[in-house]
C-alpha positions in Angstrom: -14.8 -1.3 -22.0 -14.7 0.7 -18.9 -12.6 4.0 -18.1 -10.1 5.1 -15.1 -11.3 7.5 -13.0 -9.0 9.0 -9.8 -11.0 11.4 -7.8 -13.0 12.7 -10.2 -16.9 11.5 -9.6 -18.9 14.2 -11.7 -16.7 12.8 -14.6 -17.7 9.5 -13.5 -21.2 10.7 -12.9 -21.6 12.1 -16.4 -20.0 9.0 -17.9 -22.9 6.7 -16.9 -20.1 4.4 -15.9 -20.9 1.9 -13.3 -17.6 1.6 -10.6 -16.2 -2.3 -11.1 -13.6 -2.3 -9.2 -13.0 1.0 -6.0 -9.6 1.2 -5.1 -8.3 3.9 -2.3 -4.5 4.6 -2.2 -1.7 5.8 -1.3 1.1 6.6 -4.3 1.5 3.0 -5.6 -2.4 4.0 -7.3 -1.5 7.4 -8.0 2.4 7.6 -8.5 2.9 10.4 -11.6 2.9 8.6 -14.9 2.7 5.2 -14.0 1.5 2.7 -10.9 -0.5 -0.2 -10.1 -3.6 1.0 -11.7 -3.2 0.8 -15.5 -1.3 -2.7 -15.2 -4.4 -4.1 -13.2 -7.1 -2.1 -15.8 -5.6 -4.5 -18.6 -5.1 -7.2 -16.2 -9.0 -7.4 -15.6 -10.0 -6.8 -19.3 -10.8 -2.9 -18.8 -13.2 -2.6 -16.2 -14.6 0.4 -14.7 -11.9 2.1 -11.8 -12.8 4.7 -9.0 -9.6 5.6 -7.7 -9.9 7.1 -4.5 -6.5 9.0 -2.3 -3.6 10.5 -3.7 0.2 10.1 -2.8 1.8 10.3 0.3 -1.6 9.6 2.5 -0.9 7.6 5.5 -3.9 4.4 6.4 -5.1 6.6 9.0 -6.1 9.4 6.7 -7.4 7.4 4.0 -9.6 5.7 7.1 -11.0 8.7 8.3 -12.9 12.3 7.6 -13.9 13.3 4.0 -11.7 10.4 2.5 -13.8 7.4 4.4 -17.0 9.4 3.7 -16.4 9.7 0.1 -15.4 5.7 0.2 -18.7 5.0 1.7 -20.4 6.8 -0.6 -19.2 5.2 -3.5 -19.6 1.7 -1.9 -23.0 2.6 -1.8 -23.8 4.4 -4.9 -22.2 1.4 -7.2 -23.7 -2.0 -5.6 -22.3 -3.9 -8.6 -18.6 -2.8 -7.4 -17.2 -6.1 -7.8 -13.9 -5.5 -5.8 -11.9 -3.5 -3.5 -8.2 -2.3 -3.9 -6.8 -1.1 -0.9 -2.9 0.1 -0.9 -1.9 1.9 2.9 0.6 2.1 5.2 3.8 2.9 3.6 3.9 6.3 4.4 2.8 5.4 8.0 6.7 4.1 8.7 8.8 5.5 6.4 9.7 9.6 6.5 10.8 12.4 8.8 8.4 12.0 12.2 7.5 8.5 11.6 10.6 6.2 10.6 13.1 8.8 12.9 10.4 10.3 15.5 8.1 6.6 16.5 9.9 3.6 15.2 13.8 4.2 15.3 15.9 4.8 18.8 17.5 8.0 18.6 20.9 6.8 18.4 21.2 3.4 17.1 25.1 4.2 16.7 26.4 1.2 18.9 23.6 -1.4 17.5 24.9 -4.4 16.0 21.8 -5.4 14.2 18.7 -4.4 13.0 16.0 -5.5 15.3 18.3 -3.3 18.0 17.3 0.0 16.1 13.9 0.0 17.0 11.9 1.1 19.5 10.4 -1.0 22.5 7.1 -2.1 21.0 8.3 -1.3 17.7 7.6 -1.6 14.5 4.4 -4.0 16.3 2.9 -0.3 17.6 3.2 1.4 14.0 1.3 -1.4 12.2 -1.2 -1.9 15.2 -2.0 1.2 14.4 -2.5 0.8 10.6 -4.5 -2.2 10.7 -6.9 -0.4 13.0 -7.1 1.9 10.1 -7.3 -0.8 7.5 -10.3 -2.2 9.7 -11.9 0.6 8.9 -12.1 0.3 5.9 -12.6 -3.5 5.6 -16.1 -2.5 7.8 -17.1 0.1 5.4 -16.9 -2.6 2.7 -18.0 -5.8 4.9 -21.2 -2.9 5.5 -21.8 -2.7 2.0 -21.6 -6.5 0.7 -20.6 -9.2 2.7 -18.5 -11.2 1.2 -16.6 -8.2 -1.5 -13.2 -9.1 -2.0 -10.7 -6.5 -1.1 -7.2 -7.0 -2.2 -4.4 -5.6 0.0 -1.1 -5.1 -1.0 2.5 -5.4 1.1 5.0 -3.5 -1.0 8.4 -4.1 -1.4 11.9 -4.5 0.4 13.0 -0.6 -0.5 16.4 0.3 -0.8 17.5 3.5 1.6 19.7 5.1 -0.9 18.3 8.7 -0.8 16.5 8.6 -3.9 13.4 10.9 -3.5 11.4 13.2 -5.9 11.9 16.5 -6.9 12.0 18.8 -4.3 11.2 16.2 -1.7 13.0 14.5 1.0 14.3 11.0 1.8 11.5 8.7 3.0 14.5 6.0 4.4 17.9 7.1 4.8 17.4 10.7 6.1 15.6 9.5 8.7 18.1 6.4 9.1 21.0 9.3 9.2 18.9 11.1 12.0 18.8 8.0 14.2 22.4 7.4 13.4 22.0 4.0 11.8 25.0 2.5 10.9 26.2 2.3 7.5 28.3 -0.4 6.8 26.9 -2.5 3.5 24.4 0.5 2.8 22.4 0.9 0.7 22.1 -2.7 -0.4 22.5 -4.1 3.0 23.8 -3.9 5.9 21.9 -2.7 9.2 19.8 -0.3 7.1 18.9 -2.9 4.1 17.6 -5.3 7.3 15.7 -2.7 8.8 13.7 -2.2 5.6 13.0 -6.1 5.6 12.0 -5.8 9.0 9.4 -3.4 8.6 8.1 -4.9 5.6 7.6 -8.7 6.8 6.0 -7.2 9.8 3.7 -5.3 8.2 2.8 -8.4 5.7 2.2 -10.5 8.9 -0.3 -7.9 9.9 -1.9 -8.1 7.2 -1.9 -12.0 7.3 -3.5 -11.8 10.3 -6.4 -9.8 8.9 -7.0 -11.9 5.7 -7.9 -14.8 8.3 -10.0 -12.1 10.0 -12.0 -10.7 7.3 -12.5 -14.4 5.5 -16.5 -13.8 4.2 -19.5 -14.8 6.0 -20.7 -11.8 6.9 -17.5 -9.6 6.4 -15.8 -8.8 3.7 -13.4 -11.1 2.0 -9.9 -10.1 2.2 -6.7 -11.3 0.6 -3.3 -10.2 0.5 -1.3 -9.8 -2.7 2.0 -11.1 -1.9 4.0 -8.6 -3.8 7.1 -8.2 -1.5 10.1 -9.6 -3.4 9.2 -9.1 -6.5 11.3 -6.4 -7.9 15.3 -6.6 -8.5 17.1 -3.7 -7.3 17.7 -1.7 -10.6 13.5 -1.8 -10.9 13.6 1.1 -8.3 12.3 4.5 -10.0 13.5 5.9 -5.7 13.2 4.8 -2.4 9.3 3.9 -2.5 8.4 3.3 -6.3 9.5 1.0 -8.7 10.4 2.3 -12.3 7.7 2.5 -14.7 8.2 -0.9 -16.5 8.7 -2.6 -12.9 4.8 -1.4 -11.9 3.5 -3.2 -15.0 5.9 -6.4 -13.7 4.5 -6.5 -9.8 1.1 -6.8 -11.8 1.8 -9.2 -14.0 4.0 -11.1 -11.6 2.0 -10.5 -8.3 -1.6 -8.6 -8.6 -2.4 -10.4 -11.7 -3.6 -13.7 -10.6 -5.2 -12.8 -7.3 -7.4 -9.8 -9.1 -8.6 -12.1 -12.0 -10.1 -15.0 -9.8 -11.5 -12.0 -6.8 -13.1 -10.5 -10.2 -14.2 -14.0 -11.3 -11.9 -14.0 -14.5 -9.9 -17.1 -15.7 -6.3 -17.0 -14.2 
């Protein structure tokens, strides 16, 4: 039986612990209490997990300075690593300077439908942007084995009803309210409700694209874990993370099989 271990390699390094499975992240590994992790440490009979990030990092941070080095490093200190978790770009569309600032018109007041909210270019430019970040990483892993799996992940259809954390503020509907979105049907549908599913199916069809890119051979393997839809609307915990229960079900119900044969494990 192996141990978790987010960001802490001497503890990992005194353990004698070889890493099973790296995973680098953005809050859906590292959310307070609960997240992906522990459902998929059971899911894979108890491996050994580096996790690597920590909430509210953006794929282009996590792809670049100490954060890539550190990812290299522990590709190459654990050859055995038998699979790669990778869980970006969230925070790379939603929030003040990104959802309001890049991706949003200004003033979407007069808009009659979603896809009339964004941006020319947009949300295509955002995502562009976060796979060349997420081929970054794919590289650094293709580099260290050809052939690793790395599971990617796309989320969920997040409600913009306000709901944040403590002393933080709204990732969706503040900077829906700055662009003037309108709010009939909010926040289970309406303009703002569509705009979410926009964003989201775009960004899985991204991600599509690169599982065909990175298929083996002599890069890594990558597959995505089809995870969008999954949760009911009361399994929301705020507007980016399900409740604590509802992590353990987008394991079971979506991670679960995909992690078990990319580990070699009956499904």
């Amino acid at each position: 039986m192996g141990s978790i271990f987010v960001n802490e390699y001497f503890k990992l390094f005194n353990s004698g612990e070889n890493v099973d499975v790296l995973a680098i992240a953005d809050s859906w590994f590292h959310y307070p209490a609960n997240n992906l992790i522990p459902g998929l440490y059971n899911a894979l009979e108890q491996p050994t997990i580096y996790v690597l990030g920590d909430s509210g990092k953006r794929a282009d941070e996590l792809a670049a300075g100490t954060w890539l080095a550190k990812f290299r490093q522990m590709l190459a200190e654990n050859p055995g690593t038998r699979l790669v978790c990778i869980s970006a770009g969230g925070n790379d569309f939603a929030g003040i300077g990104d959802l309001d600032d890049k991706v949003l018109k200004p003033d979407c007041s007069s808009e009659t439908t979603a896809a009339g909210c964004f941006r020319a270019g947009q949300p295509d430019g955002v995502f562009a942007d976060v796979m060349t970040a997420y081929r970054t990483l794919l590289d650094a892993a293709s580099a260290a084995r050809p052939g690793l799996p790395v599971l990617m992940h796309n989320y969920d259809y997040a409600i913009p009803d306000g709901r944040t954390l403590p002393g933080m503020r709204s990732w969706l509907k503040l900077p829906m309210d700055n662009c003037r979105v309108p709010t009939p049907g909010a926040p289970l549908g309406g303009i703002r409700r569509e705009i979410v599913a926009i964003l989201i199916d775009t960004f899985t069809l991204a991600l599509d694209a690169l599982e065909a890119e990175y298929a083996g051979g002599t890069k890594a393997r990558a597959e995505l874990v089809w995870s969008a839809g999954t949760l009911r609307t009361d399994e929301w915990a705020n507007e980016l993370h399900p409740r604590f229960a509802a992590f353990n079900r987008v394991v079971r119900d979506a991670w679960r099989g995909p992690a078990r044969r990319a580990f070699g494990l009956p499904v």
